[in-house]
C-alpha positions as CSV (number, residue, x, y, z in Angstrom):
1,X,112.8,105.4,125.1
2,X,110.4,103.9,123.1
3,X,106.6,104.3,124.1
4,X,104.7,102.6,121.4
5,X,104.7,100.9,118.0
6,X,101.9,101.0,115.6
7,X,101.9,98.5,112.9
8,X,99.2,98.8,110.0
9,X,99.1,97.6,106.3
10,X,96.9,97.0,103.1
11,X,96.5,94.3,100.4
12,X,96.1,96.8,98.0
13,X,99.1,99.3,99.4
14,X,101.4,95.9,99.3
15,X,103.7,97.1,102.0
16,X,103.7,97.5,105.9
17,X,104.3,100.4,107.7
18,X,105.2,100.8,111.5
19,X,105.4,104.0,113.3
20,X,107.6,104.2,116.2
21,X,107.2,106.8,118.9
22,X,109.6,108.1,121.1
23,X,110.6,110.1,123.8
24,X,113.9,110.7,122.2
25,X,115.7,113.6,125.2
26,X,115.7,113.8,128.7
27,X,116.3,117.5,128.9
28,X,114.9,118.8,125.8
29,X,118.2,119.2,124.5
30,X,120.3,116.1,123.9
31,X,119.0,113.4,121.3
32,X,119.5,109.8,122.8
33,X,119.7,108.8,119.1
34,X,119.4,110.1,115.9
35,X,117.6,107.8,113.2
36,X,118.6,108.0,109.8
37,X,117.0,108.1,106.6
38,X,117.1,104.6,105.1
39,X,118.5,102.7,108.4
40,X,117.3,99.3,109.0
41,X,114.8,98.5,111.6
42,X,113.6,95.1,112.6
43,X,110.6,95.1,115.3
44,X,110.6,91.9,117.3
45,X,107.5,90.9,119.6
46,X,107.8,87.9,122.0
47,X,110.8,87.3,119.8
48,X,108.8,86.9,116.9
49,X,109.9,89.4,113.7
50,X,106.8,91.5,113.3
51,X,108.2,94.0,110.6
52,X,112.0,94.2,108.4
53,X,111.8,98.1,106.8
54,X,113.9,101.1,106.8
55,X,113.1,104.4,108.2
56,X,111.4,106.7,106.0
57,X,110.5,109.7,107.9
58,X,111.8,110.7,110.9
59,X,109.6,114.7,112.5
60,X,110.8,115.8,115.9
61,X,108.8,118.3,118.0
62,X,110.1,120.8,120.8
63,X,109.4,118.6,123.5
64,X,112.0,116.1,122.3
65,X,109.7,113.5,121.3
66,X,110.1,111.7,117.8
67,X,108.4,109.5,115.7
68,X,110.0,107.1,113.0
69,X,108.0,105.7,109.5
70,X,109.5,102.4,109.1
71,X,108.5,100.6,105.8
72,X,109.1,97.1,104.6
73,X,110.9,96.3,101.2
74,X,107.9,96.5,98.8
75,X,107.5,100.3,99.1
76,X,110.3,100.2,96.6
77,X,107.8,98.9,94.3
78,X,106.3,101.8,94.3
79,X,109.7,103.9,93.5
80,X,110.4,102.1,90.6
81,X,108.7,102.4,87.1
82,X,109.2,100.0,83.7
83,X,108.0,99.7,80.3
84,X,107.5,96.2,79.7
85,X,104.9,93.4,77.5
86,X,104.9,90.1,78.7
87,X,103.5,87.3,76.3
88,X,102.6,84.1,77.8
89,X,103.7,84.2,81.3
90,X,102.2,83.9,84.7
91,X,102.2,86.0,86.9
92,X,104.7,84.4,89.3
93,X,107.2,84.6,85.7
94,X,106.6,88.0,85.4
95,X,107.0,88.9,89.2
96,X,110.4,86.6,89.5
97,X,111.7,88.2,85.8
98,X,111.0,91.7,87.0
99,X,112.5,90.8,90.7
100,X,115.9,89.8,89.2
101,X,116.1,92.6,86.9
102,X,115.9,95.2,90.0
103,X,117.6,93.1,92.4
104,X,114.9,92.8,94.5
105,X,115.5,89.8,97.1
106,X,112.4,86.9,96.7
107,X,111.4,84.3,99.3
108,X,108.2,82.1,98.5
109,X,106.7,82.2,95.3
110,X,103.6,80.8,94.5
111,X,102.9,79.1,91.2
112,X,99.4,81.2,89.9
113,X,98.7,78.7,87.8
114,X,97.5,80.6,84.6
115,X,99.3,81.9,81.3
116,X,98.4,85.7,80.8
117,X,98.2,86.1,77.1
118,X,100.0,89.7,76.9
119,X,100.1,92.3,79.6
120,X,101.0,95.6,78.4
121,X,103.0,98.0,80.1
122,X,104.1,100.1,77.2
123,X,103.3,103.4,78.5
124,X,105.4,102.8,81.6
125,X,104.1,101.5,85.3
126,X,105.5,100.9,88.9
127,X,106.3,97.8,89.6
128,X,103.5,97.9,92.2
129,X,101.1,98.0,89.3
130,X,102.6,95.7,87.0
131,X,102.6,93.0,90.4
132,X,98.6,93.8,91.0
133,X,97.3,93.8,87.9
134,X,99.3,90.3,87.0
135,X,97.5,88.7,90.3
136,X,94.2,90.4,89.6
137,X,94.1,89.7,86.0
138,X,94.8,86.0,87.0
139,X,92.1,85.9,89.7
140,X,89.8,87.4,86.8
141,X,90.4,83.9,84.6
142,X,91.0,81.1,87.2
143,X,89.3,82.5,90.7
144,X,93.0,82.2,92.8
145,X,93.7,85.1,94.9
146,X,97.0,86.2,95.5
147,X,98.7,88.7,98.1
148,X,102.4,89.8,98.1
149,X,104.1,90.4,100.9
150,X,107.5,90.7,102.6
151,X,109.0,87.9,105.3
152,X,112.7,89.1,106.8
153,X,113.3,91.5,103.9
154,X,112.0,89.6,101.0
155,X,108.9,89.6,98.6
156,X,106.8,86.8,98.8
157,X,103.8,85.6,96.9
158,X,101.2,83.8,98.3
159,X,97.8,82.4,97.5
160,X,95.1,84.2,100.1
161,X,92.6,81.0,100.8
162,X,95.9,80.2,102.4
163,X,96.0,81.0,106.2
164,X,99.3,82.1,106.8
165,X,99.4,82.9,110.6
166,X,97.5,81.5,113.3
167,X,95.6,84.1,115.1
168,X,93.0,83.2,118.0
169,X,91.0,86.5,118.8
170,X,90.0,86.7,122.7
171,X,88.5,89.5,124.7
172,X,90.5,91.2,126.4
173,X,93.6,89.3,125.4
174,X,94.4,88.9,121.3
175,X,91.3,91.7,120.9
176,X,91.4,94.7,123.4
177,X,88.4,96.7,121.3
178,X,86.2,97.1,118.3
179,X,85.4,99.6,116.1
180,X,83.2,100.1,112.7
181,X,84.6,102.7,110.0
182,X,82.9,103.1,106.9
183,X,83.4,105.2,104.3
184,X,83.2,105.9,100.2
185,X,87.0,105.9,99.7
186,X,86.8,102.2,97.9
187,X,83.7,103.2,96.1
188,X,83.4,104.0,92.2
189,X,80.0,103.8,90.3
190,X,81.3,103.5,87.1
191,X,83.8,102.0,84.9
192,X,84.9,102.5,81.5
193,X,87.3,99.4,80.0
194,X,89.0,100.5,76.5
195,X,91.3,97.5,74.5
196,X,93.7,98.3,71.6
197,X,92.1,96.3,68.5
198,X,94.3,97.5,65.5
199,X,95.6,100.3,66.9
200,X,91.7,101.7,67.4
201,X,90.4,101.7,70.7
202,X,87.6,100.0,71.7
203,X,85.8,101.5,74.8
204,X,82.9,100.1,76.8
205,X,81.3,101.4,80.1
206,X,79.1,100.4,82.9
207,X,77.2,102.3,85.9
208,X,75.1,101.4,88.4
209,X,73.0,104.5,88.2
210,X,71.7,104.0,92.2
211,X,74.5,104.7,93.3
212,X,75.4,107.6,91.0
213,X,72.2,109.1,92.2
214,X,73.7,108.3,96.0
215,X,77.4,109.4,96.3
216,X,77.7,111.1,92.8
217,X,80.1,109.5,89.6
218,X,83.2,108.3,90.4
219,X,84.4,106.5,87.7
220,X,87.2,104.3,86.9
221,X,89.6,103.4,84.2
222,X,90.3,100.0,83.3
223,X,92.5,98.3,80.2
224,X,91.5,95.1,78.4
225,X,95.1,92.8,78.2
226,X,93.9,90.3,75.8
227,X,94.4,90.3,72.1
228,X,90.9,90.4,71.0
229,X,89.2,92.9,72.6
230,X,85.0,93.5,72.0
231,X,82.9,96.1,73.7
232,X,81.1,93.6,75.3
């Protein structure tokens, strides 16, 4: 009953989503199943496990056919919030400490190889955000990229100069067509960084007036986690 699978993700999103599509009644009338909020799904292809998740929406239309969201264990990350400072930790520590305290299962994880000072999460975050900016801040001050992602129902973090699956792209075989997208979604032409320096803010900002001229200003916010924070 199923007629196709469409698997997609994001670095920045963190977790993979599949839709499965179905043609779920022979006469319109009788369901041959009924998926369930929450039920595990695991999608196998040539035996290898493509996706672990559980379903997450489930719309039927009038002609019987039905399509099931399945998303892997790190959307949770996104459903859960904390208030938390971390002194002297690297971002692995921090992802492992938080990870116990939810109960979140853990597979691989990398050492990142730098002590954050302080990360500050006093005004409350999703675990999603407390994970990126870790791995970002740490790529700021030692250049390593890291990606998280979920293997057979746990989170695992990796180090992205890493390859982590072979792929071989053929015509016609591994690569049935291309296609070019762009678009401003990504885009911001200005940011403004502000850092707590005894209990005073300290605020600096930086355009790239080109651009603002182009597409318009988009800006963004971004917080200074170090102790001594300057304009510069």
């Amino acid at each position: 009953i199923v007629t196709s699978i469409e698997w997609s993700g994001e670095i920045d999103a963190l977790h993979r989503t599949a839709t499965v599509n179905l043609q779920n009644t022979q006469d319109l009338l009788t369901r041959h199943i009924m998926p369930s909020l929450g039920k595990l799904v695991v999608i196998f292809y040539n035996g290898i496990e493509i996706i672990r998740g559980y379903v997450l929406t489930v719309p039927i239309d009038g002609t019987g056919a039905t399509s099931m969201t399945i998303v892997d264990i790190n959307w949770y990350l996104t459903k859960n919030e904390d208030m938390r400072l971390f002194k002297r930790k690297r971002a692995d520590q921090i992802i492992k400490e938080v990870c116990t305290k939810f109960g979140i299962s853990v597979g691989s994880i990398a050492n990142t190889g730098y002590v954050l000072p302080k990360m500050s999460f006093v005004d409350g975050a999703t675990l999603k955000d407390i994970f990126l900016q870790s791995i970002t801040e740490t790529r700021k001050r030692n250049g390593r990229a890291f990606a998280i992602t979920s293997t057979k129902g746990k989170l695992n973090l990796v180090e992205r100069s890493k390859q982590v699956t072979p792929w071989t792209i053929e015509h016609g075989i591994t690569m049935t067509g291309v296609s070019l997208t762009r678009t401003m979604e990504g885009v911001y032409t200005q940011v403004k960084a502000y850092g707590d320096l005894e209990n005073g803010r300290v605020v600096g900002t930086a355009n790239n007036q080109s651009l603002i001229n182009k597409y318009g200003l988009m800006q963004k916010v971004e917080s200074y986690s170090g102790e001594t924070p300057t304009q510069s």
